[in-house]
Backbone as a printed PyTorch tensor [residue, N CA C, xyz], in Angstrom:
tensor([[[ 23.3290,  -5.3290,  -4.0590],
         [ 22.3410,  -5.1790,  -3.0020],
         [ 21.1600,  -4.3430,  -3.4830]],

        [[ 21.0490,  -3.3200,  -3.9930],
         [ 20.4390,  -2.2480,  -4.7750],
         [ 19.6210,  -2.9690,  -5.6480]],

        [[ 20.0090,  -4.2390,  -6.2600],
         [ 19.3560,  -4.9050,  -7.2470],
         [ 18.3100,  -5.9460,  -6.6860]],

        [[ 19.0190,  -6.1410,  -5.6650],
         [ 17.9260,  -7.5440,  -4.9480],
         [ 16.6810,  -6.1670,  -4.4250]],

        [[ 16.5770,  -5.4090,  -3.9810],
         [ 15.6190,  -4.0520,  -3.0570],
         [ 14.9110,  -3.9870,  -4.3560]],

        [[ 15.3850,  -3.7120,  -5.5210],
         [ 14.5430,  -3.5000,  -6.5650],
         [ 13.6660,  -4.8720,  -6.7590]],

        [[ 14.3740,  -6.0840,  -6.8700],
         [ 13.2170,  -7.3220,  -7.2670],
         [ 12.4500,  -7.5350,  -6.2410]],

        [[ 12.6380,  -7.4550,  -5.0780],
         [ 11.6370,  -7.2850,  -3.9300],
         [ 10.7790,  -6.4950,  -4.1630]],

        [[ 10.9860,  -4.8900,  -4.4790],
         [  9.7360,  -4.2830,  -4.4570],
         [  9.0920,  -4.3280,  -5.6140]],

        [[  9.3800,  -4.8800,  -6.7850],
         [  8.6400,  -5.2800,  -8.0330],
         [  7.8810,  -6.3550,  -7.5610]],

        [[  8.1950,  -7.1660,  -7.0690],
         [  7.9020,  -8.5600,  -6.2930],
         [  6.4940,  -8.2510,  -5.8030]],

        [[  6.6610,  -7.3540,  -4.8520],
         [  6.0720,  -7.2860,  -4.1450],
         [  4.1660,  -6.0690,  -4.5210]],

        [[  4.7410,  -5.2440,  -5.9260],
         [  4.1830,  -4.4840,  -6.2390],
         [  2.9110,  -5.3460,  -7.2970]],

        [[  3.7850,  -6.7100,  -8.0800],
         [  2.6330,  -7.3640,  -8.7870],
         [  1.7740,  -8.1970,  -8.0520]],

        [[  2.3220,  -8.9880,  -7.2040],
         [  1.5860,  -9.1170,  -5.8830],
         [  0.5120,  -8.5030,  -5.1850]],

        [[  0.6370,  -7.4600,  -5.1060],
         [ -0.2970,  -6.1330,  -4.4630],
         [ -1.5290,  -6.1290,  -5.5990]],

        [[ -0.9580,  -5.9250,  -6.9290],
         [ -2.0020,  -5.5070,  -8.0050],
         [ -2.6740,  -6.8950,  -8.1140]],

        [[ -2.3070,  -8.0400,  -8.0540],
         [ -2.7070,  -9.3440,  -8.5360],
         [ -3.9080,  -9.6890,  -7.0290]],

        [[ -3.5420,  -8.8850,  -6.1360],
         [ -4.4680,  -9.2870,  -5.0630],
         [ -5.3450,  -8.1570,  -5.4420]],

        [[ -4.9560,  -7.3950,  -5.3450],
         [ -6.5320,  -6.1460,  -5.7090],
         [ -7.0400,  -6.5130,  -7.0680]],

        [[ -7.1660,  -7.6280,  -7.6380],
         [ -7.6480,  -8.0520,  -8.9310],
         [ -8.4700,  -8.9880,  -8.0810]],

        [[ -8.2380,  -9.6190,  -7.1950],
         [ -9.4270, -10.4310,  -6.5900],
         [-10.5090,  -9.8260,  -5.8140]],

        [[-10.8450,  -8.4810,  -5.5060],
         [-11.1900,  -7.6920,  -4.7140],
         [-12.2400,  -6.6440,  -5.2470]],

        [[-12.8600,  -7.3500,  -6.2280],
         [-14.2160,  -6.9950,  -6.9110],
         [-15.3660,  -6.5020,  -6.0800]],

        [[-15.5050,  -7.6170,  -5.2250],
         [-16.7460,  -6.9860,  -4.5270],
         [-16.5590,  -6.4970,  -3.0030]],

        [[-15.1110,  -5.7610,  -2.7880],
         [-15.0800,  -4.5220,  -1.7660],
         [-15.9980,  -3.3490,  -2.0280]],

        [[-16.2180,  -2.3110,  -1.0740],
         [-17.0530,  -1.4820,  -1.0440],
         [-15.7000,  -0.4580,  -1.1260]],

        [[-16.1590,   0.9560,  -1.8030],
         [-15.3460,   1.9690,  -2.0790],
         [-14.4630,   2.4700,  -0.8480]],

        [[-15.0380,   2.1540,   0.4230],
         [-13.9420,   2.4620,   1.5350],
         [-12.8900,   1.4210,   1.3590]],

        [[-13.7050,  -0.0510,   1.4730],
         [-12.5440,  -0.6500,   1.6520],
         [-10.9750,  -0.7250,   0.5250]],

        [[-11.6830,  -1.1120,  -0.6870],
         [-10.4000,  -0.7950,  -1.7150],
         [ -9.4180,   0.6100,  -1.4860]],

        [[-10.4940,   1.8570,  -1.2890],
         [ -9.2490,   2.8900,  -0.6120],
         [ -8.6560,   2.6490,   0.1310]],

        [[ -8.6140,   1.9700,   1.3730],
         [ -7.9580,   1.5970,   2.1900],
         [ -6.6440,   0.0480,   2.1300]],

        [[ -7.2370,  -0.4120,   1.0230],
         [ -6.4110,  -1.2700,   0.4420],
         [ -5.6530,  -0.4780,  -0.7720]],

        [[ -5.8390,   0.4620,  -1.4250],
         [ -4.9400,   1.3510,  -2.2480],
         [ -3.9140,   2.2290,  -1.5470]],

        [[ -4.5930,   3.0300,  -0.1700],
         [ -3.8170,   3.5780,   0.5290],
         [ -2.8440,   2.9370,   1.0290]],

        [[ -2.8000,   1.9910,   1.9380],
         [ -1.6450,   1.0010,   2.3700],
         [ -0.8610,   0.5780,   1.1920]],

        [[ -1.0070,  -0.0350,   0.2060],
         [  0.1260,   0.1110,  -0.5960],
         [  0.5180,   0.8830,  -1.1540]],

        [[  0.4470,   2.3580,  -1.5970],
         [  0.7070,   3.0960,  -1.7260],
         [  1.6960,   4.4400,  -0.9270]],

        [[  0.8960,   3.9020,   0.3780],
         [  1.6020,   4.6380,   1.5840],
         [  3.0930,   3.3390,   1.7940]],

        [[  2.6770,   2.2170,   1.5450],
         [  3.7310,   1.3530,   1.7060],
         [  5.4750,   1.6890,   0.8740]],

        [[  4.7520,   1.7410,  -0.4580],
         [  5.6980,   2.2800,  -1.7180],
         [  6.4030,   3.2190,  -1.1930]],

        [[  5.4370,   4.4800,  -1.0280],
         [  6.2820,   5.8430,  -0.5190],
         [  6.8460,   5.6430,   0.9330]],

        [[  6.5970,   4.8500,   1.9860],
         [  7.5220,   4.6730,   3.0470],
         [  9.2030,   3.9250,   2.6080]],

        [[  8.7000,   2.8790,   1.7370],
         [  9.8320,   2.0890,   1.3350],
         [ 10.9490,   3.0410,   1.1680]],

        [[ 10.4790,   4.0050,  -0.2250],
         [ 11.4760,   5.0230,  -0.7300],
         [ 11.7410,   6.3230,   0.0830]],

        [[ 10.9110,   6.3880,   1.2390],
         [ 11.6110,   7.8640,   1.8070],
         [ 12.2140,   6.8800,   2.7740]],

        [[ 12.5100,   5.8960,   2.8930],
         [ 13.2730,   5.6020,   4.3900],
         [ 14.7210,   4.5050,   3.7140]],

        [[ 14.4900,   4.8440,   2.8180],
         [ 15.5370,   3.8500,   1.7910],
         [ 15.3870,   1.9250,   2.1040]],

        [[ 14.5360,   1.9670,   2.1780],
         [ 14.0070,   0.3830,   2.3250],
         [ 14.0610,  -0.3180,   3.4560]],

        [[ 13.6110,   0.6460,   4.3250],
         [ 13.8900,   0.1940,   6.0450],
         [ 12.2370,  -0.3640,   6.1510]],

        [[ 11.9810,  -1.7150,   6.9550],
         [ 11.1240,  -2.5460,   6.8280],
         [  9.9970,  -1.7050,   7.5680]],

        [[ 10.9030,  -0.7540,   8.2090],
         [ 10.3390,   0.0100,   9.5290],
         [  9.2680,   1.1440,   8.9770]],

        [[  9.6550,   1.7130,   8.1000],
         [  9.4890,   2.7480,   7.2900],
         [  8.3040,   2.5470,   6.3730]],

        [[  8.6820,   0.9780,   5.5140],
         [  7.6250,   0.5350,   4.9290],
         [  5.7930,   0.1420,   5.6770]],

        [[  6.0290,  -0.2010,   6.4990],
         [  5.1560,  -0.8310,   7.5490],
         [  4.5900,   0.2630,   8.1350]],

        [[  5.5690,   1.5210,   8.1870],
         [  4.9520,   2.9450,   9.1360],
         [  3.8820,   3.6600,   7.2490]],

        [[  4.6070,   3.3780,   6.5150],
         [  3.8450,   3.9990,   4.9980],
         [  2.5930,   3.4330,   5.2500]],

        [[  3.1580,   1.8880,   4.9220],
         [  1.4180,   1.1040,   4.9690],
         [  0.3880,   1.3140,   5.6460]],

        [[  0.8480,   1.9530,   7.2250],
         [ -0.3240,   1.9510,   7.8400],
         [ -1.0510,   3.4260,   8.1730]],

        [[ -0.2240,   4.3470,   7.6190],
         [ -0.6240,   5.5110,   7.5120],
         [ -1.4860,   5.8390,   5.9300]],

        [[ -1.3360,   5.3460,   4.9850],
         [ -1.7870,   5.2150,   3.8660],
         [ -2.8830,   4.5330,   3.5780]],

        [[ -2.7430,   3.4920,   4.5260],
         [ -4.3260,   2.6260,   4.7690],
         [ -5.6600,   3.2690,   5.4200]],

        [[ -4.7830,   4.4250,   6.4510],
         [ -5.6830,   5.2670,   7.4600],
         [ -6.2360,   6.2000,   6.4700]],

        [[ -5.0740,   7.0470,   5.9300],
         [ -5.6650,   7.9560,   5.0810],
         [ -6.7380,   7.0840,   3.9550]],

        [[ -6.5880,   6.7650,   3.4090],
         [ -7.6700,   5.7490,   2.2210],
         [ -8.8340,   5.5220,   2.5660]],

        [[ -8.9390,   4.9270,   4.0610],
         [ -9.9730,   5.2260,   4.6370],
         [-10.7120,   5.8780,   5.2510]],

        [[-10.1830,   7.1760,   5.8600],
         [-10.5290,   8.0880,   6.0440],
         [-11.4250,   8.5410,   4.7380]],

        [[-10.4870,   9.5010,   4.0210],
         [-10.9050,   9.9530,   2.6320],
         [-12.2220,   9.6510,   2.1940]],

        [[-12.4350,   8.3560,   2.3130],
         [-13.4970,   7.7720,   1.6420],
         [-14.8580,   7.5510,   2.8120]],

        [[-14.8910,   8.0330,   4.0720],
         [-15.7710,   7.8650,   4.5770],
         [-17.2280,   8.1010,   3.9650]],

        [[-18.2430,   7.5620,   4.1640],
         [-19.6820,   8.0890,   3.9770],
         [-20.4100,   9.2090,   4.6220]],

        [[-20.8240,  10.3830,   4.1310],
         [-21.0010,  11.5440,   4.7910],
         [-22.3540,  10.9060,   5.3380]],

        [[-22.6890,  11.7020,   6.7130],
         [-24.0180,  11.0790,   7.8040],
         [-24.5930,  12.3070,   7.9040]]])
């Protein structure tokens, strides 16, 4: 079981990079916000031990932060 969680999230990690390879002409918020969500995704996966719930709560807190972060000062 341990082994299939691992090819999923490899799966799922070249996936991620292979789409942010198409994503050239985002603007610096948006790619943070596309770095944050998977990133926040990753670290939900592993603090909740691969609960879909967990992952999905990473992603979307990681997406917030990314974009946040990167706002344009006014």
């Amino acid at each position: 079981m341990n082994s299939i969680k691992h090819s999923v999230l490899s799966v799922a990690v070249v996936a991620g990079l292979a789409g942010l390879a198409g994503c050239s002409g985002m603007s610096t918020q948006d790619r943070n916000t596309a770095i944050g969500a998977g990133v926040g995704g990753v670290a939900g996966s592993a603090l909740s031990g691969g609960s879909a719930l967990g992952t999905v709560g990473g992603a979307a807190v990681g997406g917030v932060i990314g974009h946040e972060v990167s706002k344009p000062k006014r």
